[in-house]
C-alpha positions, 0 to 999 in steps of 0.5 A, a space after each residue: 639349489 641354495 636359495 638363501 642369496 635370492 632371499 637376501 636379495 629380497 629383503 634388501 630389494 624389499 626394505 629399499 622399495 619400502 623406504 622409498 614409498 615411507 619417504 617420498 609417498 607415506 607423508 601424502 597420504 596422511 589421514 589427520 597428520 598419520 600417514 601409513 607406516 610402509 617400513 612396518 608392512 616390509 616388515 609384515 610381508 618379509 618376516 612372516 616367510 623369515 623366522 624369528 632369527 630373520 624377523 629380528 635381522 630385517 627389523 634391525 635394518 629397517 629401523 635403521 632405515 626408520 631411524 635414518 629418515 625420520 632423524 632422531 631416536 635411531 636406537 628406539 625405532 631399532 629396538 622396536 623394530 627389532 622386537 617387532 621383527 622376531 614377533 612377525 618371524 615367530 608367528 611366521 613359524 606357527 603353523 598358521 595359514 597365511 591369509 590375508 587375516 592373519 597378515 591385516 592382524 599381524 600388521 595392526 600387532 606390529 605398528 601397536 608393539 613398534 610404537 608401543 616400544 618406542 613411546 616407552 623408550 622415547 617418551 612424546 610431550 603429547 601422548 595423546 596425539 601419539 597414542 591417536 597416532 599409533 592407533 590411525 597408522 595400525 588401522 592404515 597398515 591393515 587397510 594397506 595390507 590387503 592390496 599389498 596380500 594380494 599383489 605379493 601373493 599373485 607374485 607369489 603364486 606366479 613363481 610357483 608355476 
């Protein structure tokens, strides 16, 4: 049976889901003005099982989504997103066990490459407080990746019985 339908299912129901929790949650939890970045972990969890060419598919329209709620730079975050996708989809490809390690370090990578990119292309008056921010929402998103390991994991491993 083709899965391939089921997949974009997912992504899309993904990246939808992940979009909601950045507008409406993500601004709530803000540790010292950085609240977590929900798109990137989306992009964690849906481009390791996607490949490179997937990774980059999934990062475009997230940094669409990124674009469209945020308001401004919409070509950066894409751009960003886009490379950050096709890193997560090409370590997705290395013969790595998907552990709850890996996802922390792969989520911490894509929030430093995303923002790192995005500081380059659309420069803030205050990199300082850009640079802090980069660095706050790295360690958010890797302490956010361990529940979400585990609940997409026992998801997972409910689907395989």
């Amino acid at each position: 049976m083709n899965r391939k339908p089921f997949h974009i299912i997912v992504v899309v129901i993904g990246l939808y889901l992940a979009a909601i929790l950045q507008a409406s949650v993500s601004p709530h939890l803000a540790v010292f003005h950085v609240p977590p970045d929900f798109l990137l972990l989306g992009i964690v969890f849906l481009a390791l099982r996607a490949g490179r060419v997937g990774g980059a598919v999934i990062g475009f329209f997230d940094g669409l989504l990124m674009g469209a709620i945020a308001g401004a730079n919409i070509q950066h975050y894409i751009a960003g997103r886009i490379i950050a996708g096709w890193i997560t989809g090409f370590i997705g490809t290395m013969e790595l066990d998907k552990s709850m390690f890996l996802t922390i370090l792969v989520s911490v990578l894509v929030v430093i490459c995303s923002q790192g990119i995005l500081i380059v292309l659309a420069p803030s008056p205050s990199v300082t407080f850009t640079l802090e921010a980069t660095i706050g929402t790295a360690v958010y998103n890797g302490v956010f990746a361990i529940p979400f390991y585990w609940l997409l994991k026992r998801v997972q491993d409910s689907n395989t019985r």
